[in-house]
DRENTORKOL-3810 file (N, C-alpha, C; in nm, 4 decimals):
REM DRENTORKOL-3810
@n.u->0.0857; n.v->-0.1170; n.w->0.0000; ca.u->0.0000; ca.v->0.0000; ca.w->0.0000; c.u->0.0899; c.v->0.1228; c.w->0.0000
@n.u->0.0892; n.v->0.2066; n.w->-0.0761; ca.u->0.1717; ca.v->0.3409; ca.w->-0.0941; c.u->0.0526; c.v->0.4411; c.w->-0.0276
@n.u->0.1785; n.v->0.5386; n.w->0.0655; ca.u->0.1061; ca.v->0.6257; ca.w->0.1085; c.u->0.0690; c.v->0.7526; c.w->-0.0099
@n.u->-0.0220; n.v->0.7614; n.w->0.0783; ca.u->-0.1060; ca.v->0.9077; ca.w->-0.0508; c.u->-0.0377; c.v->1.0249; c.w->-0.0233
@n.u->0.0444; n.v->1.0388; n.w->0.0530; ca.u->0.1137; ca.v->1.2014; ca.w->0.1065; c.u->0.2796; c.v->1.1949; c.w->0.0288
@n.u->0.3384; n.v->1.0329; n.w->0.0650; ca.u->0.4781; ca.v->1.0700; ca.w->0.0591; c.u->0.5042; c.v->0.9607; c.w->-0.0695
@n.u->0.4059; n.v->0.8694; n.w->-0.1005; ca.u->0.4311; ca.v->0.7750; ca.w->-0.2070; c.u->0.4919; c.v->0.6759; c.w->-0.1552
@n.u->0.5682; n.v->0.6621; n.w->-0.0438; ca.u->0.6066; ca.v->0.5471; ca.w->0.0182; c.u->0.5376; c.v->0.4198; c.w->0.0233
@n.u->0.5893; n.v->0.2637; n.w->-0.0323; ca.u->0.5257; ca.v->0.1816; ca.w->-0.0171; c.u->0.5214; c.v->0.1140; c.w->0.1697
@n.u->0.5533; n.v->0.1508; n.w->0.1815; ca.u->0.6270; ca.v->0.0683; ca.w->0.3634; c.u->0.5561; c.v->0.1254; c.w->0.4369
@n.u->0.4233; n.v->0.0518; n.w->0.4731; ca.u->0.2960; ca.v->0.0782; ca.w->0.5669; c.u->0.3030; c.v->-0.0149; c.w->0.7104
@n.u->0.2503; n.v->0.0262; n.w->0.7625; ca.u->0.1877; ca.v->-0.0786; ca.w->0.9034; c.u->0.0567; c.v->-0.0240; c.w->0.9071
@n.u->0.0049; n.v->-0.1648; n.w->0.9864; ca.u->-0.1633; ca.v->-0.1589; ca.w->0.9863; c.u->-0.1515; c.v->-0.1127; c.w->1.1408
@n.u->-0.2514; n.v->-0.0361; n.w->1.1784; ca.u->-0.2361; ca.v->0.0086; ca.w->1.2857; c.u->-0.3322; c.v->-0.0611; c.w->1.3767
@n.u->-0.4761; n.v->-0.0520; n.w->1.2634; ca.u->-0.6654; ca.v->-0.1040; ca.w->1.3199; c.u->-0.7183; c.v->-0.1343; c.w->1.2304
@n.u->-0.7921; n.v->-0.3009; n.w->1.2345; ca.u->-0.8567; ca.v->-0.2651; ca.w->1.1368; c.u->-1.0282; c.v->-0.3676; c.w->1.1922
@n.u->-1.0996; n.v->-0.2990; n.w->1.0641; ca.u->-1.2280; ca.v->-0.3781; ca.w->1.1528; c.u->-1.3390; c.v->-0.3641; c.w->1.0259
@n.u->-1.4612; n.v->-0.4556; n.w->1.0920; ca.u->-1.5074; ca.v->-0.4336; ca.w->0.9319; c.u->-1.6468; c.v->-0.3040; c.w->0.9475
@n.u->-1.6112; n.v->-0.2897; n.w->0.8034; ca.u->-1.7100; ca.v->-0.1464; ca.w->0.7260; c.u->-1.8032; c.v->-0.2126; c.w->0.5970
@n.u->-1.9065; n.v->-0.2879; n.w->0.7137; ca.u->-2.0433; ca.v->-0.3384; ca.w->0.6294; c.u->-1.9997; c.v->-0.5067; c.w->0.5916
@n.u->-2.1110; n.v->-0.5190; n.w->0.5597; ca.u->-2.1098; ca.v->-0.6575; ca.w->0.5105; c.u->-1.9476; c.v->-0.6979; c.w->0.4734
@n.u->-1.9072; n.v->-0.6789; n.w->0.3580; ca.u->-1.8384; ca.v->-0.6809; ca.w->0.2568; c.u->-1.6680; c.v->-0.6169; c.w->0.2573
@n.u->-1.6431; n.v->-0.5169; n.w->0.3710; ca.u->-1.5468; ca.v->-0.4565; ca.w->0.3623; c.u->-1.4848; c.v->-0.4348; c.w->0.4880
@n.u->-1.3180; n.v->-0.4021; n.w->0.4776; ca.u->-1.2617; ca.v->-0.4185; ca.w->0.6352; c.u->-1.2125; c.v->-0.2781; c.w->0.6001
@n.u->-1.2003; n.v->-0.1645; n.w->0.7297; ca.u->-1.1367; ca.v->-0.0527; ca.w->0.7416; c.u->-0.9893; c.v->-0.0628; c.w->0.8079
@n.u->-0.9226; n.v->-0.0698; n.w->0.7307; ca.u->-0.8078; ca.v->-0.0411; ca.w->0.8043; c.u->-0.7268; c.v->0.1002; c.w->0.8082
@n.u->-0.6578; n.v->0.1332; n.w->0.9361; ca.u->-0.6183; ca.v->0.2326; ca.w->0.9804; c.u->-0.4504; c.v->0.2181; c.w->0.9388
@n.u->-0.3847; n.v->0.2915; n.w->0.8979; ca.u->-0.2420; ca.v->0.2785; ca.w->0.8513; c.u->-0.1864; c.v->0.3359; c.w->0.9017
@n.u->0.0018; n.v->0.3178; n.w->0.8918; ca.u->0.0864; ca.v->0.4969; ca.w->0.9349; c.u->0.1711; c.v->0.4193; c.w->0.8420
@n.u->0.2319; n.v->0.5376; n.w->0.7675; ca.u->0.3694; ca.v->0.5598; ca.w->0.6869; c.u->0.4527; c.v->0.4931; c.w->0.7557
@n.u->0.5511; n.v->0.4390; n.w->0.7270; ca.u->0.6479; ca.v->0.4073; ca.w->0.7997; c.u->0.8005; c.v->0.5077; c.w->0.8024
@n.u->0.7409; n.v->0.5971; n.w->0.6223; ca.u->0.8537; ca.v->0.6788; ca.w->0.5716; c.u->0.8121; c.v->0.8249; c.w->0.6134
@n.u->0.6880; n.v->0.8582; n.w->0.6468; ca.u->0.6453; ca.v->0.9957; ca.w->0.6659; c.u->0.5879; c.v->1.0014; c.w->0.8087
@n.u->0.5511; n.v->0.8686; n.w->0.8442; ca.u->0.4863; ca.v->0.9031; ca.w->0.9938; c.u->0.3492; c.v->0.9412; c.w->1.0044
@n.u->0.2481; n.v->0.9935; n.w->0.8370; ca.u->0.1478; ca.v->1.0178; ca.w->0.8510; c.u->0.0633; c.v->0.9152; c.w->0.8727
@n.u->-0.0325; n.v->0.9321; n.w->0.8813; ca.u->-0.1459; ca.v->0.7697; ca.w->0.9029; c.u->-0.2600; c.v->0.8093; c.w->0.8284
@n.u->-0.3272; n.v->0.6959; n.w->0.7667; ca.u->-0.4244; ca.v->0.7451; ca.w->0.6624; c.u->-0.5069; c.v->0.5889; c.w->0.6719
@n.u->-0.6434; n.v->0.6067; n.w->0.5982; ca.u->-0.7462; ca.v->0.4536; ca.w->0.6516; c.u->-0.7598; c.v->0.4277; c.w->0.5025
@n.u->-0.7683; n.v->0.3137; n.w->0.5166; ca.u->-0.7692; ca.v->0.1980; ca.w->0.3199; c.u->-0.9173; c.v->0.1484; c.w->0.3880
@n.u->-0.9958; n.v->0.1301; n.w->0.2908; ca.u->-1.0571; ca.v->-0.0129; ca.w->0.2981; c.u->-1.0588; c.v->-0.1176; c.w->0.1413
@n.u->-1.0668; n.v->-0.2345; n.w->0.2520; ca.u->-1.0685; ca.v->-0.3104; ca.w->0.1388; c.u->-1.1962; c.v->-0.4115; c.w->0.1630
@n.u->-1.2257; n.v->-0.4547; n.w->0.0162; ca.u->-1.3497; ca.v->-0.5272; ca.w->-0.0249; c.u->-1.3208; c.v->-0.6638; c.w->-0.1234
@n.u->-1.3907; n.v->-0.7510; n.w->-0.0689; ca.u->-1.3280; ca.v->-0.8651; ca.w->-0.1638; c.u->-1.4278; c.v->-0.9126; c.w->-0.2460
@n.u->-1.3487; n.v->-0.9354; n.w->-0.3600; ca.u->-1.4224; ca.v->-0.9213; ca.w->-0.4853; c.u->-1.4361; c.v->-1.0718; c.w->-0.4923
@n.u->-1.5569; n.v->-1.0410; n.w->-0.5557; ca.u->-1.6099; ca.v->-1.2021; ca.w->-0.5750; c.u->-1.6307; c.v->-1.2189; c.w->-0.7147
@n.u->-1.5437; n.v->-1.3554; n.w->-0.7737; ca.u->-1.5394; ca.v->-1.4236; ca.w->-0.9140; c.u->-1.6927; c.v->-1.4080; c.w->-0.9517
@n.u->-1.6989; n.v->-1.3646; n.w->-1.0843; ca.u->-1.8636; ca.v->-1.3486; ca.w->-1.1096; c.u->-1.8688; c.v->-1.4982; c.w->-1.1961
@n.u->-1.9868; n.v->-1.5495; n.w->-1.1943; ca.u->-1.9973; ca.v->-1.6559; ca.w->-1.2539; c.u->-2.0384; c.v->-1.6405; c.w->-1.4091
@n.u->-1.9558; n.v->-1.7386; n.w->-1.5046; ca.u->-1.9455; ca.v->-1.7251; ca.w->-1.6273; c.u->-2.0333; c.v->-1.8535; c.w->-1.7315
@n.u->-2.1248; n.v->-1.8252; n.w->-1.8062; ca.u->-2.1682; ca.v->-1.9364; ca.w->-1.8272; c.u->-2.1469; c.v->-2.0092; c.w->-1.9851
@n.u->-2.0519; n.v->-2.1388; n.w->-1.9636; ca.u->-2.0124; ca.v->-2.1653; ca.w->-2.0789; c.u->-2.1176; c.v->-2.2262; c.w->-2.2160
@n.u->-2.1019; n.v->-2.1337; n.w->-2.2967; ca.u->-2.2660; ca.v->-2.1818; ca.w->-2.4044; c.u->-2.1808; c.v->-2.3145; c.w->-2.4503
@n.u->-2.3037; n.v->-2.3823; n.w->-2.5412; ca.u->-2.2680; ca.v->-2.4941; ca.w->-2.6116; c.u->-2.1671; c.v->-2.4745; c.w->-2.7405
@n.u->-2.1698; n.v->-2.3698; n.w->-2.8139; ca.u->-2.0435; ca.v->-2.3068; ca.w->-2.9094; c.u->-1.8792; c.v->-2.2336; c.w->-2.8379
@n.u->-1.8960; n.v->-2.2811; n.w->-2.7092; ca.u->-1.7798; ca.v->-2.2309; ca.w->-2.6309; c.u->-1.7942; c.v->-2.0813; c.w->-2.5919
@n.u->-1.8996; n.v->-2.0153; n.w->-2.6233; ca.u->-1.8731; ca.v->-1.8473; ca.w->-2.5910; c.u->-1.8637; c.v->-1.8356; c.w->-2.4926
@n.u->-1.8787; n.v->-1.7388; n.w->-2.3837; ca.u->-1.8504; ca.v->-1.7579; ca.w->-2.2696; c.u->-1.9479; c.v->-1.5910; c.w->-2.2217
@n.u->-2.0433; n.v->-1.6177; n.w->-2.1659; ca.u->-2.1136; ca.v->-1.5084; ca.w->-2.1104; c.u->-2.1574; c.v->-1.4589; c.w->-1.9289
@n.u->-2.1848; n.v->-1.3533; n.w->-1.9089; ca.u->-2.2320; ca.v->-1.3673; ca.w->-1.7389; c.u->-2.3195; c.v->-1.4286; c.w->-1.7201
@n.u->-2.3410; n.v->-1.5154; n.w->-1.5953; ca.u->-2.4552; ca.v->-1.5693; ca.w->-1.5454; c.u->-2.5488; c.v->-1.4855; c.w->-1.4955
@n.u->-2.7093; n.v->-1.5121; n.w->-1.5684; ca.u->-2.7916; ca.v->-1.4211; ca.w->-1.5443; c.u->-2.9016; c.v->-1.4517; c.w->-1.4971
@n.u->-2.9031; n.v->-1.4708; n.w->-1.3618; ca.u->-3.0270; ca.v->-1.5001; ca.w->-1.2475; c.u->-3.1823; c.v->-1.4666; c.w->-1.3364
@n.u->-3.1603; n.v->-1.3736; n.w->-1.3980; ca.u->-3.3295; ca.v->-1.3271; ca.w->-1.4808; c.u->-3.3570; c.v->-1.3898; c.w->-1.5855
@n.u->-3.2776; n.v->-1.4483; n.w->-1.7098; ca.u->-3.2845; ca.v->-1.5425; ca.w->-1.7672; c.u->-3.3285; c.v->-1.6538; c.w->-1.7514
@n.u->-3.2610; n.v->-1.7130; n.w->-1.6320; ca.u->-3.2882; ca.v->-1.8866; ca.w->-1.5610; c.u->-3.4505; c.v->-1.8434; c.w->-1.5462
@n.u->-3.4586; n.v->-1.7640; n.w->-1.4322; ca.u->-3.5596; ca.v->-1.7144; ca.w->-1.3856; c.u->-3.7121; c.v->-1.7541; c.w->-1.4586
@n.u->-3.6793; n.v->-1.6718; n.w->-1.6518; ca.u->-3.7553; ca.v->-1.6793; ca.w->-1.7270; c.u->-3.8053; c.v->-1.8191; c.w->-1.7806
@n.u->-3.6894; n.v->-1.8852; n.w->-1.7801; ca.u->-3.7002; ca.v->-2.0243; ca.w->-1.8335; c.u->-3.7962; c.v->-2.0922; c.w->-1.7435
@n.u->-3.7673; n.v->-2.0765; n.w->-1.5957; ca.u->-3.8218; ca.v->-2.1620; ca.w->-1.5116; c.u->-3.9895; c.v->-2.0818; c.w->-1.5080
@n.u->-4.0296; n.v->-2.0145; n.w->-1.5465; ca.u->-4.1374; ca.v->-1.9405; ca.w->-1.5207; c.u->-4.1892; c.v->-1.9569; c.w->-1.6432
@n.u->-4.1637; n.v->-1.9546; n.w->-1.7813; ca.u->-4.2400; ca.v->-2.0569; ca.w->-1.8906; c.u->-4.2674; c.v->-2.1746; c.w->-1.8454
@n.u->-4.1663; n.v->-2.2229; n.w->-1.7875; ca.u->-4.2412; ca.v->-2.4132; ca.w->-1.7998; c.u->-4.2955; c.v->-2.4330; c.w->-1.7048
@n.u->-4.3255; n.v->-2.3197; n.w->-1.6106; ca.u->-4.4377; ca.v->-2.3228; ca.w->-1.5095; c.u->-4.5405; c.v->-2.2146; c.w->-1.5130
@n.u->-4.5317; n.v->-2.2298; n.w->-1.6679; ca.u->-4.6811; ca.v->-2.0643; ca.w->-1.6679; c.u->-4.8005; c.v->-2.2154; c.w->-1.6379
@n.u->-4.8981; n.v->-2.1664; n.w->-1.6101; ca.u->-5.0415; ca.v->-2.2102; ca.w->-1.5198; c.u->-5.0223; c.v->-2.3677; c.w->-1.4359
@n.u->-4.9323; n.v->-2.3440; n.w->-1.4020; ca.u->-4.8830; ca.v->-2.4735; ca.w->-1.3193; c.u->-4.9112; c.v->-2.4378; c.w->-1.1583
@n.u->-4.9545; n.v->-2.5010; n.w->-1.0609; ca.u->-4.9488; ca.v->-2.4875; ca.w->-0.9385; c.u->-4.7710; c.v->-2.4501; c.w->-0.8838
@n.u->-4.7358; n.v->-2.4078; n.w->-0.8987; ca.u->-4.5940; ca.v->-2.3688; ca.w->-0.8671; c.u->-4.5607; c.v->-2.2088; c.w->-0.8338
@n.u->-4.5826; n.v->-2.1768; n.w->-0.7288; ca.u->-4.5529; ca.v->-2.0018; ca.w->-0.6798; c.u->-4.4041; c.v->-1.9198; c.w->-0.6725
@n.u->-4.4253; n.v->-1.8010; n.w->-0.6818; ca.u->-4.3203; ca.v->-1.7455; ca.w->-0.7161; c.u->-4.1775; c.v->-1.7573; c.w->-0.6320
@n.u->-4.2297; n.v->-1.7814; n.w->-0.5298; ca.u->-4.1697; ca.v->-1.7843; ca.w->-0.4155; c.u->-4.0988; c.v->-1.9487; c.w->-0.4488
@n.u->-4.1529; n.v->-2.0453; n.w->-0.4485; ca.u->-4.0968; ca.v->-2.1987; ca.w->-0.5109; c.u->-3.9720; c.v->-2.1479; c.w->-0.6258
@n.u->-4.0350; n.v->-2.0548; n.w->-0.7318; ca.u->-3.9023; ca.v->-2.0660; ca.w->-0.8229; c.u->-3.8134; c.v->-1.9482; c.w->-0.7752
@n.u->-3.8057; n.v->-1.9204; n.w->-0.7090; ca.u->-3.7197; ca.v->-1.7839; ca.w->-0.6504; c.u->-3.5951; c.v->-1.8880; c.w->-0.5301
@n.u->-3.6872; n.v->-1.9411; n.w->-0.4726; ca.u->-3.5792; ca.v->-2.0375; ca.w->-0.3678; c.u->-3.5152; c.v->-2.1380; c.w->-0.4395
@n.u->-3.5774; n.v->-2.1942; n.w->-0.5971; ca.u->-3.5230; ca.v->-2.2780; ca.w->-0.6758; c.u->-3.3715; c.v->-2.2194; c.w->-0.7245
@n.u->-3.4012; n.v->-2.1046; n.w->-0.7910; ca.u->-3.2858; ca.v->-2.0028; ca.w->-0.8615; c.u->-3.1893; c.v->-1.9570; c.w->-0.7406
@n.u->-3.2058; n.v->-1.9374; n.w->-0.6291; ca.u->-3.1278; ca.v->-1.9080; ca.w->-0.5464; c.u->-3.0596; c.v->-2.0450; c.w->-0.4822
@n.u->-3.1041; n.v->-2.1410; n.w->-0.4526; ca.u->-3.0274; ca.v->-2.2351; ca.w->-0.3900; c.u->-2.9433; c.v->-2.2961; c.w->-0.5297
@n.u->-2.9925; n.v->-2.2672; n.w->-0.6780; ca.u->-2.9228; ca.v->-2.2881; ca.w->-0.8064; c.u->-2.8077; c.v->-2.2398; c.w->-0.8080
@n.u->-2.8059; n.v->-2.0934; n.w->-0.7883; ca.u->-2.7049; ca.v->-2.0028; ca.w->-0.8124; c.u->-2.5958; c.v->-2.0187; c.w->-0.6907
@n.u->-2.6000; n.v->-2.0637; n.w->-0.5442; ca.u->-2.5548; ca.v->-2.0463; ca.w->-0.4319; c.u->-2.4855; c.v->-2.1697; c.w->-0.4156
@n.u->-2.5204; n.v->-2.3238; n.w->-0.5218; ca.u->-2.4121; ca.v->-2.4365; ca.w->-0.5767; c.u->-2.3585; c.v->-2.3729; c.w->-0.6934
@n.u->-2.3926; n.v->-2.2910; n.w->-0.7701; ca.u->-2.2584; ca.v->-2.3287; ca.w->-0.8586; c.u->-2.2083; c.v->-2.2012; c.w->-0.7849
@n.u->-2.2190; n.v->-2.1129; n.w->-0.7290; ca.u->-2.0886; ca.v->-2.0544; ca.w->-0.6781; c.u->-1.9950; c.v->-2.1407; c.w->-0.6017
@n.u->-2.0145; n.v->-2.2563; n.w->-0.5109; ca.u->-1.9956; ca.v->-2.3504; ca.w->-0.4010; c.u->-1.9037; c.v->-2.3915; c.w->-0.4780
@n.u->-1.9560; n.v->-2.4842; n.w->-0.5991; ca.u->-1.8719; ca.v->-2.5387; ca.w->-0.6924; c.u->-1.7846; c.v->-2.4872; c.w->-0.8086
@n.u->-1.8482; n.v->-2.4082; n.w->-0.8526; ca.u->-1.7830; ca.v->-2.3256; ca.w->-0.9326; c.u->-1.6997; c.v->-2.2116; c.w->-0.9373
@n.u->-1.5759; n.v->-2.2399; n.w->-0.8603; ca.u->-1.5410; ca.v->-2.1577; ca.w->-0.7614; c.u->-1.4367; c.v->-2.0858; c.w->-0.8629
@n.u->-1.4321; n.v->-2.1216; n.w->-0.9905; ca.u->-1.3277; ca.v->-2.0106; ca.w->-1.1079; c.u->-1.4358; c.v->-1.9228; c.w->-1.1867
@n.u->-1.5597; n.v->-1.9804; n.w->-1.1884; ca.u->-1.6843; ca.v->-1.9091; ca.w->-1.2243; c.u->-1.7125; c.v->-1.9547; c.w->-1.3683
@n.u->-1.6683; n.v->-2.0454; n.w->-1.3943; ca.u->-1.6840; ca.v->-2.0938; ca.w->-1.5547; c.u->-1.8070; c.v->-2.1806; c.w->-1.5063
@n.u->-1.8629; n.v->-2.1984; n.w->-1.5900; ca.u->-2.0380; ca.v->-2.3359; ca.w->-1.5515; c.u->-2.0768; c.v->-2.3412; c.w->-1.6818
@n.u->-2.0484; n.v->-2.4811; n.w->-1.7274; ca.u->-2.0710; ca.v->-2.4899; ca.w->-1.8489; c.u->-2.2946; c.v->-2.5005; c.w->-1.8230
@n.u->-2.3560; n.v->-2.4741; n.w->-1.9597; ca.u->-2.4867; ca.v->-2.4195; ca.w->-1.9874; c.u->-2.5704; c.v->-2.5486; c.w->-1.9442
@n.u->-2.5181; n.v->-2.6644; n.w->-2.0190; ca.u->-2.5590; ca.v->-2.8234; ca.w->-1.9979; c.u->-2.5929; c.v->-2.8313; c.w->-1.8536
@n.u->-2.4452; n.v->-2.8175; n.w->-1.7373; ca.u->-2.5193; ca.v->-2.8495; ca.w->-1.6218; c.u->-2.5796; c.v->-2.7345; c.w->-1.5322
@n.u->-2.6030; n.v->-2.6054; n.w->-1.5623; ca.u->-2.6917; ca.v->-2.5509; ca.w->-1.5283; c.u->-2.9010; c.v->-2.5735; c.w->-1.5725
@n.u->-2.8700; n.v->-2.6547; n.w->-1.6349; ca.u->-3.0117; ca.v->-2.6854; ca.w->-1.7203; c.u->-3.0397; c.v->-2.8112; c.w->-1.6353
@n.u->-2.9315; n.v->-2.9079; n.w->-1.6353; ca.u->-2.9311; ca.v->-3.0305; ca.w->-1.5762; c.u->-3.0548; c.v->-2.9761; c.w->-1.4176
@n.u->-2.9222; n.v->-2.8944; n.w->-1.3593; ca.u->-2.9655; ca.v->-2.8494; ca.w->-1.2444; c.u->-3.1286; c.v->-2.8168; c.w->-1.2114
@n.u->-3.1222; n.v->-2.7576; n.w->-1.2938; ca.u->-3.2602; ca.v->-2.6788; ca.w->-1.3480; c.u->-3.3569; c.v->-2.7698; c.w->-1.3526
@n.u->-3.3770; n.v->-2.8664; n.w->-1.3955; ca.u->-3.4243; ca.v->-2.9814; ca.w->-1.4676; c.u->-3.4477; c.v->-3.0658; c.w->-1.3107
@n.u->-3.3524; n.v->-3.1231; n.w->-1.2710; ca.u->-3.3597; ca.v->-3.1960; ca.w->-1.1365; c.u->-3.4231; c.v->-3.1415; c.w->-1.0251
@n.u->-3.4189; n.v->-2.9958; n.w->-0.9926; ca.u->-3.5582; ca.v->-2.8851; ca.w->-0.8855; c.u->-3.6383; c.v->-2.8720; c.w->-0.9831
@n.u->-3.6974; n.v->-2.9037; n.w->-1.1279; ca.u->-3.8080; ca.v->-2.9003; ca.w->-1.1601; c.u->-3.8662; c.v->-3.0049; c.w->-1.0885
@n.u->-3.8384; n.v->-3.1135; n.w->-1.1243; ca.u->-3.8605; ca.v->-3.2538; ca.w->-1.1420; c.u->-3.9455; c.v->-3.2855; c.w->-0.9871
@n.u->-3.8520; n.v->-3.2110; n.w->-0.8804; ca.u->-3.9146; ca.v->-3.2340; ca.w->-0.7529; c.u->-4.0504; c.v->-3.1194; c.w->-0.6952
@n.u->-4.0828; n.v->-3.0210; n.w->-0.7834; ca.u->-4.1896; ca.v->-2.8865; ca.w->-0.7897; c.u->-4.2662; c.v->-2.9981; c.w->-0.8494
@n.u->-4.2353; n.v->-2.9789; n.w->-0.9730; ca.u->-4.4029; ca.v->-3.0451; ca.w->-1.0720; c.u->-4.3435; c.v->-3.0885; c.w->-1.2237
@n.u->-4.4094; n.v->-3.2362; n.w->-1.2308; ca.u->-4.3767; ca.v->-3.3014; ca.w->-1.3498; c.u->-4.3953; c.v->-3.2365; c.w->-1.4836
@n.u->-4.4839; n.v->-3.2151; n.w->-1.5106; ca.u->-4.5168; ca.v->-3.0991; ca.w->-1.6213; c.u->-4.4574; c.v->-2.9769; c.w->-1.6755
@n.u->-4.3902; n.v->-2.9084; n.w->-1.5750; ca.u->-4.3295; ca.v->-2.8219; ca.w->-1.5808; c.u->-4.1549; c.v->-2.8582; c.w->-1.5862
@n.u->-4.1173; n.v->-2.9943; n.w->-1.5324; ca.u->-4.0094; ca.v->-3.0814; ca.w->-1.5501; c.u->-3.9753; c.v->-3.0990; c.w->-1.7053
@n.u->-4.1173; n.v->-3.1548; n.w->-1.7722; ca.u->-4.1254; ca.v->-3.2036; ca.w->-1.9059; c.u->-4.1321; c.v->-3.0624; c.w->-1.9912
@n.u->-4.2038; n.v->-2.9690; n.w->-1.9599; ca.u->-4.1811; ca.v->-2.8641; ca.w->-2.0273; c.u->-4.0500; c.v->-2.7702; c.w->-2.0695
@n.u->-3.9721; n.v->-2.7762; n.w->-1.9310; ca.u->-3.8532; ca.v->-2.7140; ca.w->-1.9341; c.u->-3.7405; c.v->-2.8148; c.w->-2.0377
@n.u->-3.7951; n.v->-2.9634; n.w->-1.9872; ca.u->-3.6815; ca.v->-3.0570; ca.w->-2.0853; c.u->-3.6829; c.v->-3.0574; c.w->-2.2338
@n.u->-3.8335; n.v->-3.0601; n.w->-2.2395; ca.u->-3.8839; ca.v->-3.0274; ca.w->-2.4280; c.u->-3.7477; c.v->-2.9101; c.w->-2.4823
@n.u->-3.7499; n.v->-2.8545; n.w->-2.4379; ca.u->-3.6531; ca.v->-2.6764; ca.w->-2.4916; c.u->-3.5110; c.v->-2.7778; c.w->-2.4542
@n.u->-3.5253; n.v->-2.8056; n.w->-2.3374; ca.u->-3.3136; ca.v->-2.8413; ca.w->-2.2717; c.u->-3.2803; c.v->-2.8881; c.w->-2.4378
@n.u->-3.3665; n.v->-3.0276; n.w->-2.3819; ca.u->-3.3124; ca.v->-3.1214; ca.w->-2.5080; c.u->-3.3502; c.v->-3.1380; c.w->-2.6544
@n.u->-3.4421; n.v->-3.0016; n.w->-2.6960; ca.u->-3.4872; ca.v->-2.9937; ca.w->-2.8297; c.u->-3.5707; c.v->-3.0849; c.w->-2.8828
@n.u->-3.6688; n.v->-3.1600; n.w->-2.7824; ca.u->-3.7955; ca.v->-3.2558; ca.w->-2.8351; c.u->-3.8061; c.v->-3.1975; c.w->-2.9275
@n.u->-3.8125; n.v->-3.2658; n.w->-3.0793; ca.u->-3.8872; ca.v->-3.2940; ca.w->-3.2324; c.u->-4.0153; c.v->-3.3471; c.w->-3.2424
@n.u->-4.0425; n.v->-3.4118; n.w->-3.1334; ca.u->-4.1714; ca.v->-3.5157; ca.w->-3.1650; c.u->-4.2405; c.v->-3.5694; c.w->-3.0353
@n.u->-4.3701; n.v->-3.6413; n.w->-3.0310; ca.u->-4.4759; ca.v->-3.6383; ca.w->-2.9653; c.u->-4.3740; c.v->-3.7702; c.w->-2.8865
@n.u->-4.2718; n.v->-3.8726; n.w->-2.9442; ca.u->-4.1808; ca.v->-3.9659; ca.w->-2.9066; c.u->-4.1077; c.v->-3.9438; c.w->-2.7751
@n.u->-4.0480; n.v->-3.8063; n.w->-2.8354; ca.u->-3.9245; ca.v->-3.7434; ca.w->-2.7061; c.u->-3.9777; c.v->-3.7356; c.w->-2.6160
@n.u->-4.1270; n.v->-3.6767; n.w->-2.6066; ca.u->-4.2300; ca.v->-3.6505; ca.w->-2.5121; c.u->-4.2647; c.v->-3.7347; c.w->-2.4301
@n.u->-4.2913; n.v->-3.8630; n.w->-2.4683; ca.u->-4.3199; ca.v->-3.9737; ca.w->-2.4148; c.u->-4.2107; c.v->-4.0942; c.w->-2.3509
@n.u->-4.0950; n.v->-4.0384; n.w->-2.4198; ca.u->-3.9516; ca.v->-4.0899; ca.w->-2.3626; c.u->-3.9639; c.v->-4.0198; c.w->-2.2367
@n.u->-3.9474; n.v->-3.9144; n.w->-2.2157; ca.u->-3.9228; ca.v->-3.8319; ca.w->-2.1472; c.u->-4.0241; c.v->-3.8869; c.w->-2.0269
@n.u->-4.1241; n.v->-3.9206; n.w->-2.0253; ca.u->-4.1906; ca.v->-3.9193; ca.w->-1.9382; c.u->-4.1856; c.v->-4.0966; c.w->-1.8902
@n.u->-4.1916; n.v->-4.1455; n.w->-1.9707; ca.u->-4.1277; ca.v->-4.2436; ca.w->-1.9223; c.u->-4.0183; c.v->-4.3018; c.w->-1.8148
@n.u->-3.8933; n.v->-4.2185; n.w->-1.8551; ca.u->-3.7833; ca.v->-4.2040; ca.w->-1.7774; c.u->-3.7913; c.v->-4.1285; c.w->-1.6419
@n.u->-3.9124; n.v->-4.0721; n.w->-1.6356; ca.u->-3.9394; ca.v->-3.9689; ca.w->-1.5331; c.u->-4.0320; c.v->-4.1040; c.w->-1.4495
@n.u->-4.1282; n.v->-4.1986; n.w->-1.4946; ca.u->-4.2160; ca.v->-4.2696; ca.w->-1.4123; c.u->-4.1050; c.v->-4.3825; c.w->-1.3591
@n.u->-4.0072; n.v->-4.4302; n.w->-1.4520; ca.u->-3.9140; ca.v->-4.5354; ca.w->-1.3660; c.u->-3.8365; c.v->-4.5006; c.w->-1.2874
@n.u->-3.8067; n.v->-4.3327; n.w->-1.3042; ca.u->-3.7131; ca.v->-4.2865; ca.w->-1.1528; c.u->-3.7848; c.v->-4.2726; c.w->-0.9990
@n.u->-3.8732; n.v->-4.2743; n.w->-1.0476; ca.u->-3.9740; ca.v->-4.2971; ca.w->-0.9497; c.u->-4.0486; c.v->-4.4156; c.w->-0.8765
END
């Protein structure tokens, strides 16, 4: 840390303590000027990055998921509050796990897909139709299939 008066890098911490959630105040003195002056610091958190299926690489966007999960539960018994704790306990593993912030798209859908599955079947099958690009009345019925033997 260089002081702001003399440019000196050669600090001592004198106090320090925290300033809000997120940030610690620390109290300094020069070691070269003798003045004392307060830093804070805040730690930055890796934002999560979500890897598409063509490799691009974009931010993870809580309102997006959000949307997805709220189509495949338009007139479904499923409240806002259900997909809000869904997207948040979503987002709060892949930070856990995803701790460089890369998440490839596949297992965020996966994810997605598996807290459908335990809300409401319909809305499970709806969200999977889009994951996995159902063509036909077949996929549909695969799909549900695989859903009655996990059960």
């Amino acid at each position: 840390m260089n002081c702001p008066f003399c440019r000196d890098n050669d600090t001592k911490v004198i106090d320090s303590r925290p300033s809000g959630p997120e940030a610690i105040r620390r109290r300094r003195e020069c070691l070269g000027c003798g003045k004392r002056f307060t830093t804070y610091e805040k730690i930055e958190a890796t934002p999560l990055r979500v890897i598409k299926r063509d490799h691009t690489r974009e931010p993870f966007d809580r309102e997006k998921v959000r949307a997805g999960v709220l189509m495949a539960c338009r007139k479904r018994p499923v409240t806002l509050a259900q997909i809000d704790a869904l997207i948040a306990d979503l987002e709060a593993e892949l930070l856990e796990d995803f701790d460089r912030g890369d998440v490839p798209s596949q297992f965020i859908g996966d994810q997605v897909l598996d807290a459908l599955k335990e809300l409401d079947d319909v809305a499970a099958v709806r969200f999977a139709s889009v994951l996995h690009g159902y063509e036909d009345a077949r996929d549909f019925t695969q799909s549900l299939e695989l859903m009655r033997r996990s059960r």
